[in-house]
N, C-alpha and C positions, 0 to 999 in steps of 0.2 A: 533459491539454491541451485547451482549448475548440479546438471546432472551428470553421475560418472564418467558414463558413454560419452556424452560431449565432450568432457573434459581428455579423457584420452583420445579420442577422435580430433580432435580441434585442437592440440595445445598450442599452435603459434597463433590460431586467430586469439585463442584467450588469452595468451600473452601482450597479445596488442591489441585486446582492449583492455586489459587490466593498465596498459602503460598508458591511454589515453585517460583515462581515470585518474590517471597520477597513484594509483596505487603505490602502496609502499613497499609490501613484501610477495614482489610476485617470483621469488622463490617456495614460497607455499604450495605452489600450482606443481614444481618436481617431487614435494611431499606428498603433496594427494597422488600425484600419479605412481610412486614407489610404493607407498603403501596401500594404493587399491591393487597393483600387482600382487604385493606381499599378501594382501586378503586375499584373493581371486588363488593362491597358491594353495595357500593355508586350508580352502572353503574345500579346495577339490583332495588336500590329503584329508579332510572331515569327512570328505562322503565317500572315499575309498574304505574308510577304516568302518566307518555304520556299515558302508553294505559289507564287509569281510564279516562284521559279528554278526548283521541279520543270518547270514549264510552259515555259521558255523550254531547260533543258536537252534537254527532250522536241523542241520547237523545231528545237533546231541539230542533233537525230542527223538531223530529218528533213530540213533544208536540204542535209545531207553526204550523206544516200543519194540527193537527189537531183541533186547537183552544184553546186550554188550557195553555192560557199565564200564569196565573198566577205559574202555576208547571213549567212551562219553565224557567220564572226569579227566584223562586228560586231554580234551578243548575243553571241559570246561575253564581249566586250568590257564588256556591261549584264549579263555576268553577273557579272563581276568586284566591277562595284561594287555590285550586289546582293548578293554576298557578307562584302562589309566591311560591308555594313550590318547585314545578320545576326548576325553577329561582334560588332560593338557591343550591339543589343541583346540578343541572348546572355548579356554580360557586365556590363550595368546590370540585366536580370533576376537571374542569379543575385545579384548582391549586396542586391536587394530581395526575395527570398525567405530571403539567407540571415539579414539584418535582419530580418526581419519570423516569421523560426522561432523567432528568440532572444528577440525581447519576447514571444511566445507561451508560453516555456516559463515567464517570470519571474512570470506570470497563472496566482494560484490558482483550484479549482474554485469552481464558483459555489453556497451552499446551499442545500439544499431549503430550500420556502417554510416550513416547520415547526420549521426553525431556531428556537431563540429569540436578541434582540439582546444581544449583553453582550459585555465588554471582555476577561475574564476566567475562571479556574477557578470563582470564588465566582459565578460569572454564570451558570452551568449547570444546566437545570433535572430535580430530584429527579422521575425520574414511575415506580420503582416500590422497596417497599423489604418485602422477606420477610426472616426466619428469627429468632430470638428472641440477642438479645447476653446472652450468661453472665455470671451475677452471679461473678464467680471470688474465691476466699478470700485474706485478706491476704496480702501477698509472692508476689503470682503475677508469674512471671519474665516478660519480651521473652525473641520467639524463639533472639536468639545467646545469652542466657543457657543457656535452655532444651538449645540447638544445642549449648555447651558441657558442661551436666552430664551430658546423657547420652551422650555423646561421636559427635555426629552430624554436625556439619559443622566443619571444620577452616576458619578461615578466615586465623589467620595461615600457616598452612602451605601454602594458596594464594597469600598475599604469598608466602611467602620463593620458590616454584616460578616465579611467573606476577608479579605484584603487587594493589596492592588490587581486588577487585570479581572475582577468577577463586579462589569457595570449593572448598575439597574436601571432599565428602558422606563420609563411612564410614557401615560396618557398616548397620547400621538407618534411620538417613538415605540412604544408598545405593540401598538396598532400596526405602524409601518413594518416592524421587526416581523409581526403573524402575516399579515399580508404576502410578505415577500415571502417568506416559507411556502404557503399554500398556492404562491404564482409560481412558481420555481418548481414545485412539484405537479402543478397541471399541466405544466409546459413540459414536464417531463414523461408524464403519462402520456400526454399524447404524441410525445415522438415514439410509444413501443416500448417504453421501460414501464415493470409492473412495480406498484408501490408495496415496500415491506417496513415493519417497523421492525426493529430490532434491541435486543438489548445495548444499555450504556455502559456496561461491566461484564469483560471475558475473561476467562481466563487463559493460563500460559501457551497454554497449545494454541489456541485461535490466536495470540496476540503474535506466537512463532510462527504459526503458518503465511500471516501477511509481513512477517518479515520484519517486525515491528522488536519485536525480540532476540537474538540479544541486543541488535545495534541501536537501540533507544529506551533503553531500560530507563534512565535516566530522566526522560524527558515523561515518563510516564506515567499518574499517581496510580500507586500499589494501596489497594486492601491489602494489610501485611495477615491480619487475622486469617480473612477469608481466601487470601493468595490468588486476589483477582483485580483485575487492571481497569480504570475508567477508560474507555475508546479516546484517542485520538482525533479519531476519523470513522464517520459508517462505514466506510471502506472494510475495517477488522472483521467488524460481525457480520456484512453483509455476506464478504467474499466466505466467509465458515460455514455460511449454511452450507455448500457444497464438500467444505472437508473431508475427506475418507471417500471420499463418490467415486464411483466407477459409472460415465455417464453412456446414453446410447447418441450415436450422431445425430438422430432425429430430435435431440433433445436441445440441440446446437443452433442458433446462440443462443444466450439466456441474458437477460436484457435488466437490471433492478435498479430502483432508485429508493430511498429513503432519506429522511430524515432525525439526524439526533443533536443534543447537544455535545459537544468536541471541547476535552478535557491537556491542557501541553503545561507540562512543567518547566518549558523552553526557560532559561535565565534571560532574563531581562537586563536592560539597562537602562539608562536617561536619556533623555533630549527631544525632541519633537517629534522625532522620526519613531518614536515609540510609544507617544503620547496618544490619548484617548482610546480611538476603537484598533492603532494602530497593529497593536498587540496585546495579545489575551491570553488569559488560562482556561478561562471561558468562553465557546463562544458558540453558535448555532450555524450549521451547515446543510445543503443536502446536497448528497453524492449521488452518483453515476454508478454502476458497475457495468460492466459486460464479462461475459465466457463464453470464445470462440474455440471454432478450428484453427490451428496454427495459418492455414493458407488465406483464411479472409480476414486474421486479424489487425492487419495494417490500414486496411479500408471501413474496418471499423472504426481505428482510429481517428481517421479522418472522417468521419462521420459524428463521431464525439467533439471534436474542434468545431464542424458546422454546426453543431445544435449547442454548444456555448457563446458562439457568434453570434448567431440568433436572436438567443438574447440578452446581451451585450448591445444588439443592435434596439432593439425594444423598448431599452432601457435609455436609449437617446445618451450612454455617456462614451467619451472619447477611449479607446482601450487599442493596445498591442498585445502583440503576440512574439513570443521568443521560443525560440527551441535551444534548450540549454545544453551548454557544452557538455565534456565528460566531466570536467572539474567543476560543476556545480551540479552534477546530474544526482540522484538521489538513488540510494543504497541498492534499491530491490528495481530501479526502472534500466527498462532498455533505452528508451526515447522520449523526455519528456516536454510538450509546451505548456508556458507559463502563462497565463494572460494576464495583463497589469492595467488598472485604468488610472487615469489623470488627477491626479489631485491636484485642482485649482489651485486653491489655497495654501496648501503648502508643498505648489511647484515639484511634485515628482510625482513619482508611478507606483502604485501601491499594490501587489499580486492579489488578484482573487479568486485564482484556477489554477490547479494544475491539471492537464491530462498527459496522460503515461498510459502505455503498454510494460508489459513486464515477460513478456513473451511466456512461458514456460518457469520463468525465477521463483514465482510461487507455489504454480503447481506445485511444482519437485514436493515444496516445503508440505504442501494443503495432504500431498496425496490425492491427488483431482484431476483421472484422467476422462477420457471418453472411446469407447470402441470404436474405429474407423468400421468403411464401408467394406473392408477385405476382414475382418474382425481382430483385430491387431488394438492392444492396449499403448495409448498417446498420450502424452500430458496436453492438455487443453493451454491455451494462451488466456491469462487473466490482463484487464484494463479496468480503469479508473479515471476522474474526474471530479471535481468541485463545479455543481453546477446548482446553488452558490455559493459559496463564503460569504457571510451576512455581513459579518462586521463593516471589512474596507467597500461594499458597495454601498453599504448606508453613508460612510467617510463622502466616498465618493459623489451619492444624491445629495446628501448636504451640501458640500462643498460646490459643485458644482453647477446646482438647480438653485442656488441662494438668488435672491434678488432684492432692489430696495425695499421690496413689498412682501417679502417672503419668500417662504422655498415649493418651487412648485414642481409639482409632480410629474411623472412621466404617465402618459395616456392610459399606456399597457398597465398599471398599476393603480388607477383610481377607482376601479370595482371593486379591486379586492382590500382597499382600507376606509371607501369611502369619503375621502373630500381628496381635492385635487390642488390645495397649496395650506402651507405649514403657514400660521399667520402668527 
């Protein structure tokens, strides 16, 4: 969520990112700014009128210790109507704060300047692309083939248990799916993030604070009972532990990774491009977080994109990198790259990272500032990353590691599942 002061301090830069965004109603942006006036108005005839009755109640004790009821009852009397008038503006304030939080929340981030403009996925710009695409021999399988013949992921037997989009891993698939969690998370401990486990179920405030709410209510499953949400993302609950904080800078950066399983009610459709592990309701992930200083948080970022590289590289499979436009950029990000690797098999590029800064967009939301070194209260800059998305890299080992003889393993990954080719 912008925060006020920026919003009135900046209104033509946020106007022009809201217009790179292709936003729709960036008239919203003179409503917030007329009605944080109209508060800001309202707030200052609020505390004229409280201090006038602190002063007159102070007043009438001393009129009574000194015997002069009669001038005492009447302020009591101005006090009375000083207090309806309180009351009034009380209640035309709250409904102009409570107005004025809701068009706030409906206002996405604004992007960095390095955004590029475009409407669209095809609008996103290509700025890095490593590892070499395998020429693979005729009749080389997609991965649910693949998944199939050597009897790795079950996916009708996930329908008949759950329904479409919740597979079940066996034997060797199984193995590969723990493996890659527990490589993914060493590799992440030893660049400096500390491991947290966190809950699979927030609720609305944590799921508001990342932004998650209202603008993906939909994509979300609701405990309607318990009026609590399955994650998405670790990203929700990781970034909550700090909710409500007020941190000390020495406490700057804070560095977390975890792992959970990642819950999307996203609507699906048919055709290949959505077939097997391509898209899920369920699926297993582990994330990045970081919480900077606003001034180092861009060199954070790039530090998050190096340790996805990493491994990506490790992982011996062919992958790019996009920095997506504003019209594809996502609700709560200032700047986000995508990273995509090669699916052989079925000839295109399947995302399976995103990292984003969100500069300050969540703070605002979390409440999560930090005391600078002059002692001055700052929203912290929150960041994220998928480092991995399970699913399309397994798509991707599959597909890509297939061979006459099986599918064989990448180096980086044979200790932690124990055998070095799928036979």
């Amino acid at each position: 969520m912008l925060a006020l002061q920026y919003i009135r301090e900046n209104k033509e830069a946020v106007l022009e990112g809201l217009k790179k965004r292709r936003f729709k109603t960036p008239e919203m942006i003179y409503q917030i700014i007329d009605l944080d006036k109209d508060r800001r108005t309202k707030q200052a005839e609020l505390d004229k009128h409280l201090a006038e009755s602190n002063q007159i109640a102070k007043e009438i004790g001393s009129l009574f210790k000194a015997g002069e009821v009669e001038k005492a009852n009447i302020l009591k009397e101005k006090s009375v109507i000083s207090k309806v008038k309180t009351k009034k503006l009380q209640v035309q304030l709250q409904k102009i704060t409570s107005l004025l939080f809701d068009l706030r929340t409906q206002v996405p981030n604004i992007p960095h300047q390095s955004v590029p403009a475009g409407n669209s996925e095809e609008d996103n710009e290509e700025v890095f692309n490593a590892g070499i695409i395998p020429d693979l021999e005729a009749g080389a399988l997609p991965h649910w083939e693949l998944a199939s013949k050597y009897d790795l992921i079950d996916f009708e037997l996930g329908n008949k248990i759950t329904g479409a989009g919740f597979p079940v891993y066996k034997g060797k698939g199984a193995r590969l799916q723990r493996g890659l969690i527990n490589y993914f998370l060493d590799r992440n401990t030893a660049a400096g993030y500390k491991e947290v486990q966190v809950p699979h179920l927030v609720n609305e405030d944590s799921a508001f604070g990342t932004g998650n709410l209202p603008d993906k209510e939909g994509q979300m499953y609701h405990v309607q009972n318990d009026n609590l949400y399955l994650i998405p993302t670790a990203e929700v609950p990781i970034t909550n532990i700090y909710r409500n904080s007020l941190l000390k800078v020495s406490e700057l950066p804070i560095a977390l990774t975890g792992y959970t399983p990642c819950f999307r009610r996203e609507a699906g459709s048919y055709g290949a491009h959505v077939r097997g592990l391509n898209r899920l309701h369920q699926f297993d992930k582990v994330e990045i977080v970081r919480i900077e200083e606003p001034k180092n948080a861009m060199h954070a970022l790039e530090k998050m994109v190096e340790h996805v590289k990493s491994i990506l590289n490790e992982l011996e499979l062919p992958y790019r990198i996009l920095k997506l436009c504003g019209g594809d950029l996502g609700f709560t990000s200032a700047l986000t790259y995508d990273f995509e690797i090669y699916s052989t098999a079925q000839e295109r590029w399947l995302e399976i990272s995103s990292v984003s800064t969100f500069n300050s967009f969540q703070a605002e939301r979390l409440q999560l500032r930090f005391r600078d070194a002059q002692g001055n209260k700052q929203n912290v800059h929150t960041l994220n990353g998928s480092s991995l998305a399970l699913p399309r890299v397994i798509a991707g080992l599959l597909e890509n590691c297939q061979t006459p003889n099986g599918i064989k393993i990448p180096q980086a990954l044979v200790s932690y599942i124990g055998f070095d080719k799928i036979k």
